[in-house]
C-alpha positions as CSV (number, residue, x, y, z in Angstrom):
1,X,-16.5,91.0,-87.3
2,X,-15.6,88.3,-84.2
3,X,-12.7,89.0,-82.3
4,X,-9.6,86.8,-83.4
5,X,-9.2,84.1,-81.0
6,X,-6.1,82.1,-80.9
7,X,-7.3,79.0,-78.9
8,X,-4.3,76.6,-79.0
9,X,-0.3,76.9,-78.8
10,X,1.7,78.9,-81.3
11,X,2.8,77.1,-84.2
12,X,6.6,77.2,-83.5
13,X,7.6,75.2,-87.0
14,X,6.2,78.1,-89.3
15,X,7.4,81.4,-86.4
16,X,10.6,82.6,-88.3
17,X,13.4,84.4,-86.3
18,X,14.7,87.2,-87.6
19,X,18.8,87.2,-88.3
20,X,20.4,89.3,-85.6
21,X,23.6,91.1,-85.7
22,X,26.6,92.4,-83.5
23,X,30.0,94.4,-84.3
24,X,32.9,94.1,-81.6
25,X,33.5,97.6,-80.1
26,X,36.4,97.7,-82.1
27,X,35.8,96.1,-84.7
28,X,38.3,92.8,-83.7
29,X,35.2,90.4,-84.8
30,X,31.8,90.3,-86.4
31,X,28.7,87.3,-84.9
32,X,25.5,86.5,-86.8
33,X,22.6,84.8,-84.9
34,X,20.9,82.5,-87.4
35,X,18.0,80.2,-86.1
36,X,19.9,78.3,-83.5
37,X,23.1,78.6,-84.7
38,X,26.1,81.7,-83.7
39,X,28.5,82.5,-86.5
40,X,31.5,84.4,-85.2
41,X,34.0,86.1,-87.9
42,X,37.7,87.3,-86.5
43,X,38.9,90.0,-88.3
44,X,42.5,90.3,-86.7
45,X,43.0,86.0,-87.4
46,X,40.9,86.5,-90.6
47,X,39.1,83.3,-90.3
48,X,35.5,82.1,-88.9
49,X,35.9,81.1,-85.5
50,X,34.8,78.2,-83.9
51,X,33.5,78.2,-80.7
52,X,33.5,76.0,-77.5
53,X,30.9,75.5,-75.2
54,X,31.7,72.3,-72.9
55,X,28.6,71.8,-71.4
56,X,26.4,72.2,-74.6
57,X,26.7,70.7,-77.8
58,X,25.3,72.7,-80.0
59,X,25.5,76.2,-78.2
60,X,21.8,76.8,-78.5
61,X,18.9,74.2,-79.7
62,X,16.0,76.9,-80.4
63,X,16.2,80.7,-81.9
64,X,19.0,83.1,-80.9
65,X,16.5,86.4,-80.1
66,X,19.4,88.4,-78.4
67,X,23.0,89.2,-78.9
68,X,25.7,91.6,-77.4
69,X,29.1,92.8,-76.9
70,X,30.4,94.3,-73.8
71,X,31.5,97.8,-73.7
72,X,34.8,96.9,-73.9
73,X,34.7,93.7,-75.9
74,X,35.9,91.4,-73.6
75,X,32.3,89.7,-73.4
76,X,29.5,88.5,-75.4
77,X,26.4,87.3,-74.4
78,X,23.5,85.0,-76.3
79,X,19.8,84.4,-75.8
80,X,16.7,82.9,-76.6
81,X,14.3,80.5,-77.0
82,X,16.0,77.3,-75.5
83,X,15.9,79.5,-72.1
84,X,19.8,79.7,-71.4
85,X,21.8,82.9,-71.7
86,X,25.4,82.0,-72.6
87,X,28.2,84.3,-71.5
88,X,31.1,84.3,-74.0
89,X,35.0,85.2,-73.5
90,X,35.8,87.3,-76.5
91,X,39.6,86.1,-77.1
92,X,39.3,82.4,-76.8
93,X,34.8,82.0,-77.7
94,X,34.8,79.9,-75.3
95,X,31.6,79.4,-73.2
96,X,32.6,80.8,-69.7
97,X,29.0,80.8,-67.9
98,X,25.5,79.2,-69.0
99,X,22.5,80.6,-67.0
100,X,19.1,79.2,-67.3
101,X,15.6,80.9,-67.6
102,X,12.4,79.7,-66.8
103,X,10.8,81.5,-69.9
104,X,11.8,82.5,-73.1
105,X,14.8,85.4,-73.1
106,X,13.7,88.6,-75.5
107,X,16.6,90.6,-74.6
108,X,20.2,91.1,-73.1
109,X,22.7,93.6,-71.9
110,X,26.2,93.7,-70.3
111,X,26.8,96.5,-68.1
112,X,29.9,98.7,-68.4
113,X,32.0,97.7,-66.4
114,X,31.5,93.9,-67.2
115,X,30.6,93.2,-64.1
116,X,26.7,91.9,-64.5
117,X,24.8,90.3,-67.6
118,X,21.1,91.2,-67.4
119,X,18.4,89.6,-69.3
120,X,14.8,90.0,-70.2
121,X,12.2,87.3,-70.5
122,X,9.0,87.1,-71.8
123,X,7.0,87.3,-68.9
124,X,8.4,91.2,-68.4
125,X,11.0,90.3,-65.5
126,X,14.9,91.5,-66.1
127,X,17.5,89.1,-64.3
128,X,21.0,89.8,-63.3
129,X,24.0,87.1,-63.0
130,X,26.9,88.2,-61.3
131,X,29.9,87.1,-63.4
132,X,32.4,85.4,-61.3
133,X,35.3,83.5,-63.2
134,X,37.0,81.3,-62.5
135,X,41.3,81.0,-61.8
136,X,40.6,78.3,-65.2
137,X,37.8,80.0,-66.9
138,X,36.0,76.8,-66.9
139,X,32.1,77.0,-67.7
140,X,29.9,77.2,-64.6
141,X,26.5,75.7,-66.0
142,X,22.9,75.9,-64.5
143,X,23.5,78.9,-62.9
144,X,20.3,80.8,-61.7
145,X,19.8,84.5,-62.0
146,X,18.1,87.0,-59.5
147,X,15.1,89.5,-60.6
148,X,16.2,93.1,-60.6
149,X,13.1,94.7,-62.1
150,X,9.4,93.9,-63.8
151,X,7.6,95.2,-66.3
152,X,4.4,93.4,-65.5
153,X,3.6,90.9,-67.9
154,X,4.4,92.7,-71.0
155,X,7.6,91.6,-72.8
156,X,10.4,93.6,-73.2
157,X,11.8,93.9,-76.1
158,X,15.4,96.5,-75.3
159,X,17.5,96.6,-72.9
160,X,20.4,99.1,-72.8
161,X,23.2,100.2,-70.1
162,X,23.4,104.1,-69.9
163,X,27.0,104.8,-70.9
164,X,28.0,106.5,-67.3
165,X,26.0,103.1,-65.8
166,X,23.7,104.9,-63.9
167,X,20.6,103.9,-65.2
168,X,19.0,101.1,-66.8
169,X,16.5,101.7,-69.9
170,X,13.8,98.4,-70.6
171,X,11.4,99.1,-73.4
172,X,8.5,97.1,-73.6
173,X,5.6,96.4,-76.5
174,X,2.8,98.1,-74.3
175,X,4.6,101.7,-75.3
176,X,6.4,102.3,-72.0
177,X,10.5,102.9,-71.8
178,X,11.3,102.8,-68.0
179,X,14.5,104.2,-66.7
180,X,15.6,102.3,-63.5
181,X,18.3,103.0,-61.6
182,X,20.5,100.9,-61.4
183,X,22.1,99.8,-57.4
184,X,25.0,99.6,-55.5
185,X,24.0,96.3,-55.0
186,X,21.8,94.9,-58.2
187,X,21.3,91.2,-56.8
188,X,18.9,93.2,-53.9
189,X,16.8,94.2,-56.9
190,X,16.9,97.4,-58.7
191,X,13.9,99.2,-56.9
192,X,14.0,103.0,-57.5
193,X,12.3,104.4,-60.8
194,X,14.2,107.6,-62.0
195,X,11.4,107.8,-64.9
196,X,9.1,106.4,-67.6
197,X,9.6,108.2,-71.1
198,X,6.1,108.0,-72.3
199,X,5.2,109.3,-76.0
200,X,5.2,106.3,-78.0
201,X,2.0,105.2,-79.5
202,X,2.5,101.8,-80.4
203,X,5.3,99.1,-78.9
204,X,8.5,100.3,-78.9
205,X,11.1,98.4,-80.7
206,X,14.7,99.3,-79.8
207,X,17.1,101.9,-77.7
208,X,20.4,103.0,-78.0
209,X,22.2,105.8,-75.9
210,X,24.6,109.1,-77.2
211,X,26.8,110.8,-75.2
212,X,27.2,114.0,-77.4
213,X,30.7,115.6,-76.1
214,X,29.9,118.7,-75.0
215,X,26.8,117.3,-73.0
216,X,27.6,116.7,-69.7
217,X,24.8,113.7,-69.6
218,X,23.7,111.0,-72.0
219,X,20.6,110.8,-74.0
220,X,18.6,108.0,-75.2
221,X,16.9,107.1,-78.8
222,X,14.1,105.1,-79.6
223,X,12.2,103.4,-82.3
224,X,9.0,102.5,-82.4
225,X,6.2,100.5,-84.4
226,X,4.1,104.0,-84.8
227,X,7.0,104.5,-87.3
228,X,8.9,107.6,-85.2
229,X,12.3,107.6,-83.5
230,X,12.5,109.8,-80.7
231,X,15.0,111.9,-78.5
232,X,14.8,111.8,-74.7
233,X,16.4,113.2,-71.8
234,X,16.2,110.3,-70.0
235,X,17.1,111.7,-66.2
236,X,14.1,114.3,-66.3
237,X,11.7,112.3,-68.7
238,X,11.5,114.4,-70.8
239,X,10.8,114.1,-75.0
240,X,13.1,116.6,-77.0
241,X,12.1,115.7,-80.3
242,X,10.0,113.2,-82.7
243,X,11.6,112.1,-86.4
244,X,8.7,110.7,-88.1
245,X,10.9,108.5,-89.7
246,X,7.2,106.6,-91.3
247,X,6.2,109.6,-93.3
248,X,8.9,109.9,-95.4
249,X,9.4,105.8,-95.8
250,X,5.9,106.2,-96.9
251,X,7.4,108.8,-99.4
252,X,10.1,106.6,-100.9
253,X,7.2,103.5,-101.2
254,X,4.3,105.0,-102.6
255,X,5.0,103.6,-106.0
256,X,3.3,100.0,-104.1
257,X,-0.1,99.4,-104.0
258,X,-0.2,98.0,-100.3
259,X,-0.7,98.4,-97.0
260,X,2.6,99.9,-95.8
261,X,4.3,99.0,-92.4
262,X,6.6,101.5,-91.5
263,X,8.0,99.7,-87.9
264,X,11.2,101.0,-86.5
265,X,13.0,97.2,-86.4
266,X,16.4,98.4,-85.0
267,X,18.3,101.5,-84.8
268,X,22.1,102.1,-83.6
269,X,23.8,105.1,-83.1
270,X,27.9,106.9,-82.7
271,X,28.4,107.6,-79.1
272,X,28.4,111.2,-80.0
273,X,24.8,111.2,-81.8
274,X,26.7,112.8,-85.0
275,X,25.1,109.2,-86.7
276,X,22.3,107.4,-86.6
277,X,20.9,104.7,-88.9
278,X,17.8,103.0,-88.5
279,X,15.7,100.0,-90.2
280,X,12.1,100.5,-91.1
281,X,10.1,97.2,-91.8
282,X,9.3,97.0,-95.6
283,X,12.2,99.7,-96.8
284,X,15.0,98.5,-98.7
285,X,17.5,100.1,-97.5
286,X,18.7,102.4,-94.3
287,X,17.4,105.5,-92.8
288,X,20.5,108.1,-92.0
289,X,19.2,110.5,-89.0
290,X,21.5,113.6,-86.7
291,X,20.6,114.5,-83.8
292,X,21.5,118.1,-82.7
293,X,21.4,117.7,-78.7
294,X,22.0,121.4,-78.3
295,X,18.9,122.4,-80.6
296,X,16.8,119.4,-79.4
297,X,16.8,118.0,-82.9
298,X,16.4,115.2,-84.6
299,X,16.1,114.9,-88.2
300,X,16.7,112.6,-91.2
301,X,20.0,113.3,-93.0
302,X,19.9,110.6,-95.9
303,X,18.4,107.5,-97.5
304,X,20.2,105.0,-98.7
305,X,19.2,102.0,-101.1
306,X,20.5,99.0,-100.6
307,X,19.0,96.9,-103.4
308,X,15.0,95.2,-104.0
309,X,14.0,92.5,-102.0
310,X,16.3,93.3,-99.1
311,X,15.1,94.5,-96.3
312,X,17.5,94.7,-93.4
313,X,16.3,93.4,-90.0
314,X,19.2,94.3,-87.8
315,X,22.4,97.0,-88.0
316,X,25.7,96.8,-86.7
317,X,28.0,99.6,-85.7
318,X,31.5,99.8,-83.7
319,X,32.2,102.6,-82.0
320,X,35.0,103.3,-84.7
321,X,32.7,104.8,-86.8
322,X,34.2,102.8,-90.2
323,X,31.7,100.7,-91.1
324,X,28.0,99.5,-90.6
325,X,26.7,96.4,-91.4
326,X,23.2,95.3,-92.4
327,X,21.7,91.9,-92.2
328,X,18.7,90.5,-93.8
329,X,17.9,87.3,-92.8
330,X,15.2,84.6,-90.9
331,X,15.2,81.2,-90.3
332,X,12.4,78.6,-90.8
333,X,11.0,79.8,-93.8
334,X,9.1,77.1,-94.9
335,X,7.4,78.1,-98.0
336,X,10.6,78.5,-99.8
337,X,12.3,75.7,-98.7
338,X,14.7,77.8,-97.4
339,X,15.6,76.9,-93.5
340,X,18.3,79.5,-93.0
341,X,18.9,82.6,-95.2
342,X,20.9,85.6,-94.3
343,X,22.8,88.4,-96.3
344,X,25.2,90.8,-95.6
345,X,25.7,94.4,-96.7
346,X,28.3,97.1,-95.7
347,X,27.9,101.0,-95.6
348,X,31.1,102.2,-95.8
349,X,33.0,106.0,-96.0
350,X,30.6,106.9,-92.9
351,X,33.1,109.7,-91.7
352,X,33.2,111.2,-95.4
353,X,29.5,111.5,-94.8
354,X,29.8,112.8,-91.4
355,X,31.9,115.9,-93.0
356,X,29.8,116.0,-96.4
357,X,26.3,115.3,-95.8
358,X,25.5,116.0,-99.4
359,X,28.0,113.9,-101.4
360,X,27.4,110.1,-102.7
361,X,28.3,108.5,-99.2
362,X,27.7,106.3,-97.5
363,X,28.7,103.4,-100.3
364,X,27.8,99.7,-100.4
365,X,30.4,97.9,-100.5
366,X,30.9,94.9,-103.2
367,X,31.0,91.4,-101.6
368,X,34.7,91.4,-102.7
369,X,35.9,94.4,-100.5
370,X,34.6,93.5,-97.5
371,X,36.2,93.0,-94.4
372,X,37.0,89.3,-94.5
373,X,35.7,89.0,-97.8
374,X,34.8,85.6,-99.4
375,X,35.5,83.4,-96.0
376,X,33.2,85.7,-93.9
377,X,30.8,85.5,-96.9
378,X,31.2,81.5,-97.0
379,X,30.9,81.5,-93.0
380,X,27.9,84.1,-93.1
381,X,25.6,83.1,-96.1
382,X,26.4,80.1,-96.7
383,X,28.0,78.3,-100.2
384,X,25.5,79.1,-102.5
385,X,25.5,83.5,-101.2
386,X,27.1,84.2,-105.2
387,X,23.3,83.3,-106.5
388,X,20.8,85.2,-106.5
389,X,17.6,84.7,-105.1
390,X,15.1,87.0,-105.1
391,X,11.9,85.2,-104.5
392,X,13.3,83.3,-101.4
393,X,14.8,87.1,-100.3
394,X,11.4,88.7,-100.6
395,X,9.4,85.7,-98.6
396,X,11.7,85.7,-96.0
397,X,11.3,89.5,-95.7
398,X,7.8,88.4,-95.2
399,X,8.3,85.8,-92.8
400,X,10.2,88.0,-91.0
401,X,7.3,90.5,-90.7
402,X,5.2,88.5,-89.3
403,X,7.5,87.1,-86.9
404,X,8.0,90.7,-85.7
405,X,4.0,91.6,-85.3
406,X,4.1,87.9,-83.4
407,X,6.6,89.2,-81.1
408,X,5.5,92.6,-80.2
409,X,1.7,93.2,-81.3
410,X,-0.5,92.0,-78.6
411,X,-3.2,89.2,-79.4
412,X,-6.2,89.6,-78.9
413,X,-8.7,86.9,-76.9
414,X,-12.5,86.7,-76.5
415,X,-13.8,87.8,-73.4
416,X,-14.2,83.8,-72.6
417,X,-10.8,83.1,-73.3
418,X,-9.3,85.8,-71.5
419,X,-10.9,84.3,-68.7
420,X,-9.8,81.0,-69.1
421,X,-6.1,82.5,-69.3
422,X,-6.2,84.2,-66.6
423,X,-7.6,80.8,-64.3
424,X,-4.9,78.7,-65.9
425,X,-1.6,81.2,-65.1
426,X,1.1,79.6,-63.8
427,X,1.7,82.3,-61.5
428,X,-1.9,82.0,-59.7
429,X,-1.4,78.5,-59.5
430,X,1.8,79.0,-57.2
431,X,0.0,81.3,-54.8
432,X,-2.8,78.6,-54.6
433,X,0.3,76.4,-53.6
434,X,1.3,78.5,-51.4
435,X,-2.0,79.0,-49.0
């Protein structure tokens, strides 16, 4: 069988972008990243909110691929395929810095202090913007980052803050997580390498950090697409333990006669590790792990079914520990019809869970007792969220698939036209420039 070749540009019309998710630290206001478009929901004014961006009407003009809050709330930050990274104030939405990227953005990050907004792009370079504000808070627009670390051509796809702000964690789809430290001065570059935390057989998807309280250090979490999650110390390097989170997905799906994916897609985490929920391509539902620092341990607690046909592509969790929501969504799904799809679930009575492992919690919420209810419903899913629609739910799930192995599985070129690539990068054309 001939190597596949992919011989021309990608075909951006059909790529669908999965629905992305983030939950205000304190749970003060929900945003859902839908194609090109950022839906924002304020709990405390109980309304949608309607952001401002003076420079750029609409905020974004290709796929959001990245989304955050700042530790403390105050910021939020957007990315992706149009190239800008837009730095939001949480209390008034409005746009307070646009930065632009020479390449597409794959990930972002605030750091702790809300100092710096990093960013990832798809060539495998991390950026940093000092923010600055202004007396006015007036947008500053075509701003230009700095590089504060590589990855060397392979695209990153997490980027996470340790919570003490010591190190820096980039994950990348060639299997590495690299743990930078992060400088005094971060515009100079970030150019010491604590460690790399190497185990992973296959790219690695997502990272979050726990701070378990009677740790004196953090440790980190990742998923994977060999189907584990793992628990490193990430100042020594060091793997504590492997959930083969795959295997028992596998378990739960044997009933279907296919090839099984079992892809860690997203996972987040309580500071203190006591909760961790995680999205496995093709499940319908969400995988409950703990993680007992002390014993090195980390081991799946719970499964819990959501409902068929949705399978979630991103999770949200404050740091409150009441709720966590799970979105299913893609955009540009063009064999349906459908342009823009996304739905909402809620896992609620987490902390009856955390003290009774065994009982009927977590609960899914009706669409009724939500937070915000029918006007976050309306703002979220659109009018027509009451009906159901099954088939359009299960081919988005499928778009979103492939969008995913797009994104993070490597292609594969002919000997020939891995030649021809490599004559025609843009980077060996500038050094040619330059002599």
């Amino acid at each position: 069988m001939e190597e596949e070749v992919h011989t021309g540009e990608i075909n951006r019309e059909a790529e669908a972008a999965p629905a992305l998710i983030a939950v205000h630290p304190l749970e003060r206001s929900i945003a859902l990243a839908l194609g090109y478009e950022l839906r924002v929901f304020d709990f405390e004014m109980d309304c949608a909110v309607t952001l401002t961006d003076e420079a750029y009407s609409p905020c974004h003009s290709d796929a959001i691929r990245a989304i955050c809050f700042g530790a403390n709330g105050r910021l939020f930050v957007s990315a992706g395929d149009d190239k800008l990274v837009k730095i939001w104030r949480t209390d008034t939405w409005h746009c307070i810095r646009t930065v632009c990227s020479d390449k597409r953005v794959s990930a972002v990050a605030i750091s702790h202090d809300g100092l710096f907004v990093t960013f990832a792009d798809k060539f495998g370079v991390v950026w940093i913007e000092r923010l600055e504000e202004d007396d006015q808070g007036q947008a500053s627009v075509d701003k230009k980052a700095v590089p504060l670390l590589g990855h060397y051509c392979s695209i990153i796809t997490s980027l996470k803050f340790s919570p003490d702000g010591k190190f820096i964690a980039t994950a990348d789809r060639d299997f590495k997580i690299r743990i930078t430290i992060f400088p005094k001065g971060p515009l100079k570059g970030a150019h010491e390498i604590q460690n790399f935390c190497l185990g992973h057989t296959d790219f690695v998807s997502c990272l979050t950090f726990i701070c378990p309280p009677d740790c004196h250090q953090s440790f980190l979490l990742s998923g994977s697409g060999d189907a584990t999650v793992r628990l490193w110390d990430h100042v020594s390097g060091q793997l504590l333990d492997t959930c083969d989170v795959g295997e028992k997905a596998g378990l739960l799906d044997s009933k279907e006669k296919v090839e099984y994916s079992a892809a860690v897609t997203d996972i987040n985490a309580l500071p203190d590790g006591s909760f961790v929920a995680a999205a496995i391509q093709g499940l319908h539902g969400v995988m409950i792990l703990k993680c007992d620092v002390p014993a090195r341990r980390l081991f799946i607690a719970k499964f819990v079914f959501v409902e068929e046909s949705f399978v979630p592509t991103r999770l949200g969790l404050s740091s409150s520990a009441k709720l966590l929501w799970v979105v299913m969504g893609a955009s540009n799904v063009s064999k349906v019809g459908v342009s823009k799809m996304a739905q909402l679930r809620v896992l609620s009575d987490l902390d009856k869970f955390l003290s009774n492992e065994h009982g009927d919690y977590p609960v899914i919420l009706k669409d009724k007792d939500m937070p915000g209810g029918e006007k976050l419903l309306l703002q979220f899913q659109g009018s027509d969220h009451v009906t159901k629609q099954d088939a359009a739910l299960a081919a988005t799930a499928t778009a979103v698939k492939v969008a995913m192995q797009n994104l993070l599985t490597k292609k594969q070129y002919s000997l020939e036209k891995r030649d021809f690539r490599k004559r025609d990068r843009n980077d060996r054309k500038f050094k040619k420039q330059q002599f």
